[in-house]
MIGU-139187 format. One record per residue: x, y, z of N, C-alpha, C in turn. Coordinates in steps of 0.2 Angstrom, whole numbers, plus 2048, in hexadecimal, padded with zeros to 3 digits. Atoms other than C-alpha are relative to their C-alpha. Example, Ala and Ser with C-alpha at 12.3 -4.5 7.8 and 13.67 -1.06 7.14 Angstrom:
8047FA80083E7EA8278048068007FC7FA7FF8447FB8247FC805803
//
This chain:
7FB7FB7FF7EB269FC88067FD8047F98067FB7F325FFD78047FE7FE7FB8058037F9253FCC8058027FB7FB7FC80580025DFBE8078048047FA7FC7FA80A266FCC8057FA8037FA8077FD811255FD28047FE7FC7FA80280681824EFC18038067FF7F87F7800822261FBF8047FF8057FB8007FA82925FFCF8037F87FF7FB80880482D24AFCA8058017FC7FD800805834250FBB8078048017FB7FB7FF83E25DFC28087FC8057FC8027FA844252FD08067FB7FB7FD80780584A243FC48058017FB7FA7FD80585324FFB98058018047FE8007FA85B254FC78057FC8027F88067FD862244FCC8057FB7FB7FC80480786423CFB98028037FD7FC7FD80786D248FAF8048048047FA7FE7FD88024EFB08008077FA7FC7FA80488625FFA78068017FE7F97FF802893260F9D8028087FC7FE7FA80489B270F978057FF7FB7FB8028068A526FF888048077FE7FD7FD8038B327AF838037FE7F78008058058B4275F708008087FA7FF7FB8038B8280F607F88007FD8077FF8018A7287F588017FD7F98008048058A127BF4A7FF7F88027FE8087FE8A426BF557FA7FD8008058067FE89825DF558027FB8057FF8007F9896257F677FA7F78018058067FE890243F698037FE8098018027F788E23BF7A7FF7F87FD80480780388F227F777FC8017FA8037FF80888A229F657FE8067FD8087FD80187B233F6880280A7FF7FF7FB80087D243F627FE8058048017FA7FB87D254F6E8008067FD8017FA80487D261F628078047FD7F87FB80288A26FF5C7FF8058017FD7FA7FC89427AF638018067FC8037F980588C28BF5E8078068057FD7FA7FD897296F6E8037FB8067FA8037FB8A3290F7C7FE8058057FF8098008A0288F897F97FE7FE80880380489227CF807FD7FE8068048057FE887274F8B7FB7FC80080780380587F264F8B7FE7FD8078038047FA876259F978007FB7FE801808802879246F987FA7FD8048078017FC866240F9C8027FA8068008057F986E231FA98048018037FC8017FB87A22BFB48067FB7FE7FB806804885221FA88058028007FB7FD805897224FA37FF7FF7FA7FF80480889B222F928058087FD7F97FB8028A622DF857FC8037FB8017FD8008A523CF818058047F87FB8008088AA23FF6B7FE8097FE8017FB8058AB250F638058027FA7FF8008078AF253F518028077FD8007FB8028B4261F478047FE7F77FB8028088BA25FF328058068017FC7FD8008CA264F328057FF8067FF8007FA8CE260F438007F78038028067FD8D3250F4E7F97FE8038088037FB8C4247F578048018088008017FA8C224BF6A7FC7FA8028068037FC8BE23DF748027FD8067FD8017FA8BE23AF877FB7FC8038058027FB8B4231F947FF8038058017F97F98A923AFA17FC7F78048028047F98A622FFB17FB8038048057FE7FC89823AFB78017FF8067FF7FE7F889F23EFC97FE8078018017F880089424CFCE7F98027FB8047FD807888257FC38018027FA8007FA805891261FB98067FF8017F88007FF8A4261FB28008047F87FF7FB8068AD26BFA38067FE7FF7FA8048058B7263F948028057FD7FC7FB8058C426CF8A8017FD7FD8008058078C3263F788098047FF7F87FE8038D8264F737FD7FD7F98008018058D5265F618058007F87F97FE8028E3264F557FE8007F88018018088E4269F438037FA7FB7FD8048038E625DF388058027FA7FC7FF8058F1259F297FE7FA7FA8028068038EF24FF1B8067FB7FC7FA8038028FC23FF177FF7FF7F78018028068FB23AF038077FC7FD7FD8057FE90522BF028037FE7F880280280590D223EF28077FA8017FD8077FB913211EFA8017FB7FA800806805919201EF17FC7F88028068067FC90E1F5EF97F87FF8038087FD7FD8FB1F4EFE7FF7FE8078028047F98F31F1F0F8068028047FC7FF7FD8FE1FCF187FF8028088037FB7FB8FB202F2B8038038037FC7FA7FE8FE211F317FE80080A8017FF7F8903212F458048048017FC7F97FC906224F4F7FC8008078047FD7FA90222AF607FE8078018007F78028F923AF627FB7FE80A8028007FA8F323FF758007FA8038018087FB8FA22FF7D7FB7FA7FD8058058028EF225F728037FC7FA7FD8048068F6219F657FA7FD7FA8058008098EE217F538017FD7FE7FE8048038EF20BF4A7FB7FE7F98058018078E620CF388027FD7FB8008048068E4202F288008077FB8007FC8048EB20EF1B7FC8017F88058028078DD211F0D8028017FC7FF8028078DD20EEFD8018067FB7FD7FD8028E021DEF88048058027FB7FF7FB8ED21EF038018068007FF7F98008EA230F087FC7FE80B8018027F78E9231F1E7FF8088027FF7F97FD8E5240F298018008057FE8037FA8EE241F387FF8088028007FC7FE8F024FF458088027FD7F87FD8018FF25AF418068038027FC8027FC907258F4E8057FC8047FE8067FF90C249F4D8078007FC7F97FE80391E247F4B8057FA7FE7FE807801921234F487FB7FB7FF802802801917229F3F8057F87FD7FD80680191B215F3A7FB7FB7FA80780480691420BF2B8037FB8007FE8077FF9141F9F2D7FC7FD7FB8038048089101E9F1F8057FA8047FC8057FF9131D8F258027FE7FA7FC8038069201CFF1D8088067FB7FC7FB80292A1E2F1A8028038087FD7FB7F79341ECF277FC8078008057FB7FE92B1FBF308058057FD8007F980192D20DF287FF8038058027F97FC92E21CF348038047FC8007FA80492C22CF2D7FE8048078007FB7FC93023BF387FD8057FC8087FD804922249F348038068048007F87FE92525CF367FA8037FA8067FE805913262F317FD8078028037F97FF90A272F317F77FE7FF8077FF8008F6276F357FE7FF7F88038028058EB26EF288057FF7F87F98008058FD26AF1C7FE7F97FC7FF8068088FD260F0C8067FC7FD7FB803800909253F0C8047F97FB800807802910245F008077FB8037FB8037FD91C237F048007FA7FB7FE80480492522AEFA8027FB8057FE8047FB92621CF048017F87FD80080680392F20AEFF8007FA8077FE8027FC92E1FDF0A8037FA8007F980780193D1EDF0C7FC7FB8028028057FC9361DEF0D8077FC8037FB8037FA93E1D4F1C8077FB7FB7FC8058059491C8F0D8048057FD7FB7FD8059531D8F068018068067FB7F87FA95E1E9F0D8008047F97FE7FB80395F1F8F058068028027F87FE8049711FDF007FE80A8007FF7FA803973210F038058028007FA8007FE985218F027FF8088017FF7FA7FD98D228F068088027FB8027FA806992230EF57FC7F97FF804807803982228EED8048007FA7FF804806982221EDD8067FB7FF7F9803801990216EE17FC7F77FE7FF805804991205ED77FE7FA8048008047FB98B1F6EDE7FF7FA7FC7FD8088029931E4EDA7FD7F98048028057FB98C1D4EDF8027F87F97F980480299C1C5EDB8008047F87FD7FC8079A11D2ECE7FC8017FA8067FC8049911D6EC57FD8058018037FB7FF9891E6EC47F98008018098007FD9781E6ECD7FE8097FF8037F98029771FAECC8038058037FF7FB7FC97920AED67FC8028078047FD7F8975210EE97FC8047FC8048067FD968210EEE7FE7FA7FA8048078049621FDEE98007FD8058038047FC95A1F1EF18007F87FE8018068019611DEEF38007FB8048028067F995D1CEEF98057FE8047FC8017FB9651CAF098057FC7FD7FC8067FF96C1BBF068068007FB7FC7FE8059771C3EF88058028047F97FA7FE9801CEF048068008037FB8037FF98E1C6F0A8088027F97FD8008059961C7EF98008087FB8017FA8029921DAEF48058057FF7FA7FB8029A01E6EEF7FC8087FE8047FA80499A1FAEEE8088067FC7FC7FE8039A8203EE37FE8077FC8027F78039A8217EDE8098027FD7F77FB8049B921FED38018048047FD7FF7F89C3225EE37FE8008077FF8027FA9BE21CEEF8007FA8007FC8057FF9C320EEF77F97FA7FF8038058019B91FCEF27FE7FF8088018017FA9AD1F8F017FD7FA7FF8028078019A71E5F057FA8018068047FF7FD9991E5F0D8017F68048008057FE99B1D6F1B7FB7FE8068068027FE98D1D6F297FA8057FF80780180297C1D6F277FC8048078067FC7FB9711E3F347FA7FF7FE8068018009621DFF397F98057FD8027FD8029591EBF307FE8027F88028028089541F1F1F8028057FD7FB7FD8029601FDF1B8058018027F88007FC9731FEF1C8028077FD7FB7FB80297B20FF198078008017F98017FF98E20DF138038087FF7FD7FA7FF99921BF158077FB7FE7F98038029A821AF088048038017FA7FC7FE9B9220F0B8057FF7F97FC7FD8069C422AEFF8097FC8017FA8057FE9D221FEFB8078047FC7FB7FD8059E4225EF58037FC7FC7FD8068069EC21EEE58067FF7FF7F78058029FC212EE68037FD7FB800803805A0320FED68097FE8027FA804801A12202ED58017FD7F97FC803807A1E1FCEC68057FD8037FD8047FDA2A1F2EC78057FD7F77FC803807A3A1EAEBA8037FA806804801806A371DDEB57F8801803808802801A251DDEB37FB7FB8048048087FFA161D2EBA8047FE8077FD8017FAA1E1D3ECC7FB8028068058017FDA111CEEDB8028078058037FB7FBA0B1DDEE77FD7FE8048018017FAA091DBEF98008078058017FB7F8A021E8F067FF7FE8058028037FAA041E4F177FB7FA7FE800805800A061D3F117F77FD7FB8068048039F41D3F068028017F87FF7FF8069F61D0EF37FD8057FD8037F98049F11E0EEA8018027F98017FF8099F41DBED78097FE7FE7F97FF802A051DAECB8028077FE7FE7F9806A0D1E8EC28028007FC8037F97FCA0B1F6EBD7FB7FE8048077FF7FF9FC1F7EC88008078048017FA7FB9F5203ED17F77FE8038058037FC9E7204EDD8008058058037FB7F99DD20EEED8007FD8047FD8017FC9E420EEFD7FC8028068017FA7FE9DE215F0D8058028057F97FC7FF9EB222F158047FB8067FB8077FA9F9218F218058007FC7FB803803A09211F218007F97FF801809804A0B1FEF188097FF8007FB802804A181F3F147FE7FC7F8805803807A181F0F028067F97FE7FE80B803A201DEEFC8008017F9802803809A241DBEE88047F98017FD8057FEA281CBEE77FF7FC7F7800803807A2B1C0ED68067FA8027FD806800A301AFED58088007FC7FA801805A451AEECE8028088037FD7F9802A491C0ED67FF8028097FF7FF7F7A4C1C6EE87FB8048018067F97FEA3D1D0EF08028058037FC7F8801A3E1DFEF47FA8038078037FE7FBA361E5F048008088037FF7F97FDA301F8F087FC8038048047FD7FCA29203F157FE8067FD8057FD804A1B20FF0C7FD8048048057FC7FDA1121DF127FC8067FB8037FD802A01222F0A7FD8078008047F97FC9FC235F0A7FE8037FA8037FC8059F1240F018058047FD7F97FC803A0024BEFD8047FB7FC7FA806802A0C23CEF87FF8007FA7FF804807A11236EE67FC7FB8008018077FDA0C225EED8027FE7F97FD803807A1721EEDC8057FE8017F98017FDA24212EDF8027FB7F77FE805804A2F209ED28077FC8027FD808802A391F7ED58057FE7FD7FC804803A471F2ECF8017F88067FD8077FAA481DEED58087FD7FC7F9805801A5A1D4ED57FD7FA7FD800808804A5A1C4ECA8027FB8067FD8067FAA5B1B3ED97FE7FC7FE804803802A581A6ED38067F88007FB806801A64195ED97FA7FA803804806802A5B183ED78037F97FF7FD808801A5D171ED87FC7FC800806804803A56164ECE8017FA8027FF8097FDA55151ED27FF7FC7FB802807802A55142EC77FF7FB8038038057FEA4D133EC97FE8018088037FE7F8A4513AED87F87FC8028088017FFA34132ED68007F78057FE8067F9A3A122EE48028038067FC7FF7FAA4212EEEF7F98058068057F97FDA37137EFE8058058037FB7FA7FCA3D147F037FB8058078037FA7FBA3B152F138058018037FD7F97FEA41164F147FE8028088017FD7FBA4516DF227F97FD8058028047FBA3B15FF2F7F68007FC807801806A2B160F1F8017F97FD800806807A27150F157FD8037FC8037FE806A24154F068007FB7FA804806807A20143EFC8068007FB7FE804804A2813CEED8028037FC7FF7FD806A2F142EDD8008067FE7FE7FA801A36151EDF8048037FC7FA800807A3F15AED08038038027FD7FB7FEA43168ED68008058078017FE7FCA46174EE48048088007FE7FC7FEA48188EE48038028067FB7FD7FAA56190EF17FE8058007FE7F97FDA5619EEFB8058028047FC7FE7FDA611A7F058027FE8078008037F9A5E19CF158047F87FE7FF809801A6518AF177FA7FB8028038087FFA5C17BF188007FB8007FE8057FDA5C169F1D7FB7FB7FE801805805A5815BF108017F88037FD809800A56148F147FC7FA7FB801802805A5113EF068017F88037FF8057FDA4E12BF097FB7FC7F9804805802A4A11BEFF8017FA802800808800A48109F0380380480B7FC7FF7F7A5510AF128058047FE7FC7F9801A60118F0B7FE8048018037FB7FEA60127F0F8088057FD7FB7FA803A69138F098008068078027FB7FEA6C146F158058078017FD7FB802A73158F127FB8067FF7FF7F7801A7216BF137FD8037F88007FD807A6B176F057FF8068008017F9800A6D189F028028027FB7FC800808A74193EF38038017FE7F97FE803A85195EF18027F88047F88067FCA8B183EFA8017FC7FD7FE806802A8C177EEE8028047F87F87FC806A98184EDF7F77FE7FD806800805A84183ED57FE7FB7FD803807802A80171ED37FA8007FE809801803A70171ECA7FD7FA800803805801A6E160EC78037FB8057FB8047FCA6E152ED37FB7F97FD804809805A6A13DECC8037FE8097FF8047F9A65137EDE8037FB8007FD807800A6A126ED78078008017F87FE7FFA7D12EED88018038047FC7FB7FCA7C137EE78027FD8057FF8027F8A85134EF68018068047FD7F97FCA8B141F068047FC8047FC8007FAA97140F118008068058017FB7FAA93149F218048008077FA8047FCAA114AF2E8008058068017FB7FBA9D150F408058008057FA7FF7F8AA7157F4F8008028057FF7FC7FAAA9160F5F8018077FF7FF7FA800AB016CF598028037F87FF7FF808AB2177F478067FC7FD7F9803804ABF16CF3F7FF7FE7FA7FE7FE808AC416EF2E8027F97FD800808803AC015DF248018037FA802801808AC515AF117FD7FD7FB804807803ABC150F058048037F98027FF80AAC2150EF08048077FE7FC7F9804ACA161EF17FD8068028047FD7FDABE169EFA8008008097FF7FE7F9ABF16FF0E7FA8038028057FD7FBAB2173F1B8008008078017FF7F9AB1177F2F7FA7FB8008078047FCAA4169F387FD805804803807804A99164F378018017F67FF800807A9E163F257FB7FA7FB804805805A9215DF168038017F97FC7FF806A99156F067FA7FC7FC805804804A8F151EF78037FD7FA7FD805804A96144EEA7FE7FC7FC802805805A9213EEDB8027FA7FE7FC804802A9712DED57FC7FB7FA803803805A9211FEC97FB7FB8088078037FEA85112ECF8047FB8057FD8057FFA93107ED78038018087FC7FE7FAA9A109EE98068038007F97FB803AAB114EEA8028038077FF7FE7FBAB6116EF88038068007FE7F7800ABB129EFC8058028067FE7FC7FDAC6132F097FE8078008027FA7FBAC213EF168068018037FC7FC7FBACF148F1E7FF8058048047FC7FBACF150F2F8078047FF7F97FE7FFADF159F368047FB8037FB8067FCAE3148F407FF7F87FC800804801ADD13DF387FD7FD7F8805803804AD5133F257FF7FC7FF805804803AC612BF218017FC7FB8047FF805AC4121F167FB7F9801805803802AB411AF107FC8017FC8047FF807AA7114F077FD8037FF8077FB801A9811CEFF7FF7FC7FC804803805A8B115EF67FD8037FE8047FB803A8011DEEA7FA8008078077FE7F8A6E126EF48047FD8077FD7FD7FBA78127F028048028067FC7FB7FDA8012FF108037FD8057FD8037FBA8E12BF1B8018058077FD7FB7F9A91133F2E8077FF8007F78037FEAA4134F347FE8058058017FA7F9AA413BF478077FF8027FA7FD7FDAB5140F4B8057FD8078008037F6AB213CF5E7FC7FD8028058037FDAA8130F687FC8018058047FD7FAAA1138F767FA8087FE8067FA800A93144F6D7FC7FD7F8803804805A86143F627FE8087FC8027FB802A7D150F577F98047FE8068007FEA6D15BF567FF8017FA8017FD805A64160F467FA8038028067FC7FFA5816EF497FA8037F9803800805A4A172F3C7FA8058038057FE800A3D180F3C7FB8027F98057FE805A2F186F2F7FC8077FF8017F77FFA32199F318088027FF7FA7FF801A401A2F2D8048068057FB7FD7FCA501A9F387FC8018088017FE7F7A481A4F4A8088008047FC7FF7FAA511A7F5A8007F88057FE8057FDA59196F608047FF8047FB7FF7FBA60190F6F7FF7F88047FE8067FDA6717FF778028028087FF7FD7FAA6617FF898018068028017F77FDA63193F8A8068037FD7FB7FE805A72195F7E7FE8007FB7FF800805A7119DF708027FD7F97FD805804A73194F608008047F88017FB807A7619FF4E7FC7F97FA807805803A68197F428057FA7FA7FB804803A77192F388047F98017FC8077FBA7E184F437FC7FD8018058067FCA6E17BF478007FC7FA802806802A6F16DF3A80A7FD8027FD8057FCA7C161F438068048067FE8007FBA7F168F518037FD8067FE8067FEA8D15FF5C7FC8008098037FF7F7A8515DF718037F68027FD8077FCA8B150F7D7FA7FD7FF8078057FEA80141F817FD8028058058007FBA72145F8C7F98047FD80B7FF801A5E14FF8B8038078018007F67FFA61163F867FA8017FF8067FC802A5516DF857FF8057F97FF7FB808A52177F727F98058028037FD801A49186F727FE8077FA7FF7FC805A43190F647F98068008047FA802A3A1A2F627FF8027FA8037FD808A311A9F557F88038008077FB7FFA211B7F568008008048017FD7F7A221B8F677FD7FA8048018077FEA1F1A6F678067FE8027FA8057FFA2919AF718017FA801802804801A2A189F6C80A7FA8037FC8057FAA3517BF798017FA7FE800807801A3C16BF788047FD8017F98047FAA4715CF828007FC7F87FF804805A51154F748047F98057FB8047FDA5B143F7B8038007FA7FB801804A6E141F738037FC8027FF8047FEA74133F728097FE7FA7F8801801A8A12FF6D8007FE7F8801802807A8C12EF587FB8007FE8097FE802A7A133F557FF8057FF8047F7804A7013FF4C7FB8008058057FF7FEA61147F547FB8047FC8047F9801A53152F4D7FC8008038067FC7FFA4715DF537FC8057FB8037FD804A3A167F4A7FB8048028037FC7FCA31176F4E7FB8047FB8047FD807A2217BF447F98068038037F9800A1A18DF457FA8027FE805800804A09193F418008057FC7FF7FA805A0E19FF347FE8007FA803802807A051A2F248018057FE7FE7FE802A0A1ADF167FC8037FA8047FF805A011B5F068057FE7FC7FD805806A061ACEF77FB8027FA8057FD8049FD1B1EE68037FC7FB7FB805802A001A3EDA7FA8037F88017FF8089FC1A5EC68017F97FD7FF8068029F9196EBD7FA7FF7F98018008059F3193EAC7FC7F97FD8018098039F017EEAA7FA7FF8048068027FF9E2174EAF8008018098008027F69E8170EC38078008027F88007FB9F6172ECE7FF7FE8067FE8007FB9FA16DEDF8028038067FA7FC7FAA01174EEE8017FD8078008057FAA06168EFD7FA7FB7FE8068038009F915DEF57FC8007FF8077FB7FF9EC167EF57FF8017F880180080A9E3166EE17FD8078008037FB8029DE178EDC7FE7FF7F88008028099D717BECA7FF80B8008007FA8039D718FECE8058037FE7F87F98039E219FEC47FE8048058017F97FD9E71ADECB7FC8008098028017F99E41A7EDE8068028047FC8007FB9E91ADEED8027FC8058018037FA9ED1A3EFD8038028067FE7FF7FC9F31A3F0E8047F98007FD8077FFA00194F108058038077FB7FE7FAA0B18FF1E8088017FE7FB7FF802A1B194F1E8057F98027FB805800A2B189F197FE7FD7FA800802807A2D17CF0A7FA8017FF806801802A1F17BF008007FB7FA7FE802805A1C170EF37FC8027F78047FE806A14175EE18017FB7FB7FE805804A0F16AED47FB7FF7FA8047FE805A06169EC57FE7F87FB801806806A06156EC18087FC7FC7FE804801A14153EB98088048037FC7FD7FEA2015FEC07FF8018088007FE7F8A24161ED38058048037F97FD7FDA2F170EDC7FC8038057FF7FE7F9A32176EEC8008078007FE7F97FBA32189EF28017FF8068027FB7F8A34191F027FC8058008047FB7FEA2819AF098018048038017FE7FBA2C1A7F137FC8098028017FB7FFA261B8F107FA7FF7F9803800806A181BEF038027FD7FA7FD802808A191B6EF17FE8007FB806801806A131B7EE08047FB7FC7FE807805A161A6ED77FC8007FB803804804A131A3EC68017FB7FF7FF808801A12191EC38037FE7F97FD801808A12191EB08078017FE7F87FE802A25199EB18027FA8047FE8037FBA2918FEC08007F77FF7FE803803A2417EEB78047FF7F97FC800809A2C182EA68078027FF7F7800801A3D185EAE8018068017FD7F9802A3B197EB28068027FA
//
């Protein structure tokens, strides 16, 4: 009996010191394990169980319907009491484009990270309000989640792989071109490497280009409602320039977005026409054109020995011909050891159309001061330039001043000086922009006068403005001497050339495309198609067809 009494009182003692109490607040129904081993279920609140040692470990309760509790007890003490937070679940039902997907959420500060089953259905708690489905090789899905207790859910989920963007807009269904093909309607999903080149177009709104690339696997474009600008024009087939970009012939018409423009018609043989516009939802936006006929020209025989260079450009060999504009210019033409040099604009030589270099001479006659030379029947203020045709033979001619006549010879291809007085010489100024702001030593100079202009002998200084640019320069002048300087600008223009034949030219340059745009610099330019060579000016927008333009407009 002793001893019976000794082991009751051991066992009492032992339990005593080996087992901690836990009390559970827990809903009724739960099943209550401890490190695996099951502890029973929660019939009434608070459970109690007894952990028979002195170990921690973690403490799991369960309930269908419900998240899993699970904590760790560190047995400090005998006896402690858990409140299981238990959350109703919800259920996801998933209908994804790819397999082997996994789903990560955080719920009580815990991060989850599960393999989505195969019949890609998940239970998550329903308070979870940002979930993320990942798939190497695709970009992460987040799905924002407003769920309700035990809620039945489905979700349509596609996911981008890292090689393509989805394309959404803003109105859907808009049209979506890749290099002028139709690939379909927003949304659509294409390969990256396409998207450079992607065009999204909707009926009143404005054409959207899509040019950088976001890191990410959707772009949502937002179009904008464009207003419609319709131009005509007499004659016909007359190039359109909007602040300076080409935007078609006419008739055309087209979507704008609202603003003021300058709009440009411009047609090869006809003066252009330059206007200030303002786009508005209220407006007509309807204009019609009438262009001027302009159209003076000068063609060259036997030109294919002679090199030309306009206005301070070379422009190579075998020039036929050369469009004028309303500005002058400054012609030097050279072969062997001749040389030709004269002025050209539209009204100064009475319409000479034709010039047979092998017959040409000039007579060019400089001064101090304006003085009124005659040549033939003809009179001009100096610097006076005369142009003269004759046969292939030398031929002596008179010049008369008010004091004095000349005479002399001239030989075909080329050009005589006569300087009046001996103590000066003269400048020829040249740029490749039109109507700069010119000045000699800080004086003013009318753009007019800068091809031989008289200056004493010594080192002026020339300076010339244009865009806000200011470009400088020490000429030396030296007694019965020409000078030139040359000032070249970084100005480039739109140009829209039309062309029909295999290939054309332009400063040398071979194109084989129609219907192209460009940017060129301003000043001469030369056009060429092979067998034909002519000269424009560049100065402002232009639309060149070439096909009139070689055929003699």
């Amino acid at each position: 009996m002793y001893r019976s009494l000794l082991v009751f009182l051991l066992l009492i003692f032992t339990t005593f010191l080996f087992s901690y109490t836990v009390n559970i607040i827990a809903l009724t129904g739960s099943e209550v394990y401890f490190d695996s081993r099951f502890m029973g279920t929660v019939t009434e609140t608070p459970f109690t169980i007894e952990v028979p040692d002195d170990k921690p470990g973690y403490l799991k309760i369960k309930k269908p319907g419900y998240s899993d509790f699970i904590t760790h007890i560190e047995l400090l003490g005998i006896e402690s009491q858990i409140t299981a937070e238990q959350v109703p679940l919800a259920k996801l039902i998933f209908d994804i484009n790819v397999d082997s997907a996994n789903i990560k959420y955080t719920f009580l500060n815990q991060n989850y990270y599960i393999l989505l089953p195969t019949s890609n259905e998940v239970d998550i708690p329903y308070n979870i309000e940002k979930m993320i489905i990942e798939k190497d090789g695709y970009f992460n899905k987040e799905l924002n989640l407003e769920l309700k207790p035990f809620d039945k859910k489905h979700f349509s989920v596609t996911l981008i792989p890292i090689d393509e963007i989805l394309i959404e807009s803003n109105p859907p269904q808009t049209n979506v071109f890749l290099d002028g093909k139709l690939l379909g309607k927003t949304p659509i999903t294409v390969k990256r490497s396409n998207f450079d080149i992607i065009s999204l177009e909707k009926e009143g709104y404005l054409v959207k280009t899509l040019k950088n690339l976001p890191q990410d696997d959707r772009i949502i474009i937002e179009l904008e409602k464009g207003i419609e600008l319709f131009v005509d024009s007499n004659p016909k087939d007359v190039g359109v320039f909007l602040d300076n970009e080409f935007i078609g012939s006419t008739p055309m018409r087209g979507l704008f977005p609202l603003g003021t423009y300058n709009l440009t018609l411009s047609k090869l043989g006809y003066v252009s026409k330059d206007l200030m516009i303002e786009l508005t939802q209220n407006g007509l936006n309807k204009y019609y054109v009438e262009l001027k006929p302009f159209l003076n020209k000068i063609n060259f025989l036997n030109s294919e020995n002679y090199e030309f260079n306009i206005d301070g450009k070379y422009l190579g060999k075998g020039i036929d011909s050369i469009i004028l504009d309303d500005s002058p210019h400054f012609v030097r033409i050279i072969s062997g050891k001749k040389s030709l040099e004269f002025p050209i604009y539209g009204d100064f030589y009475d319409k000479i159309e034709i010039i047979d270099l092998n017959k040409l001479s000039t007579v060019n006659v400089y001064s101090l001061h304006n003085t009124p030379v005659s040549f033939i029947g003809e009179t001009q203020k100096t610097p006076a330039f005369f142009l003269y045709n004759m046969l292939n033979n030398p031929q002596f001619v008179n010049v008369r001043t008010l004091n004095r006549t000349y005479s002399i010879l001239l030989e075909p291809s080329e050009s005589v000086d006569i300087y009046t007085e001996s103590d000066f010489g003269n400048l020829f100024i040249t740029t490749n922009v039109k109507d700069p702001l010119i000045y000699i030593n800080g004086q003013y100079l009318n753009a007019n006068d800068c091809f031989g202009y008289p200056l004493k002998p010594g080192v002026h200084t020339v300076e010339v403005r244009k865009f806000n640019e200011i470009k400088q320069q020490k000429v030396s002048i030296s007694s019965g001497e020409k000078s030139f300087v040359h000032f070249e600008f970084d100005s480039k223009v739109p140009v829209k050339v039309n062309f029909t034949g295999e290939k054309y030219t332009i400063n040398g340059e071979e194109y084989t495309n129609t219907n192209k745009a460009f940017y060129l610099p301003t000043g001469p330019t030369l056009f060429s198609n092979g067998e034909a060579s002519v000269v424009l000016f560049i100065h402002e927008p232009m639309y060149v067809d070439l096909d009139k333009l070689f055929r003699g407009l």
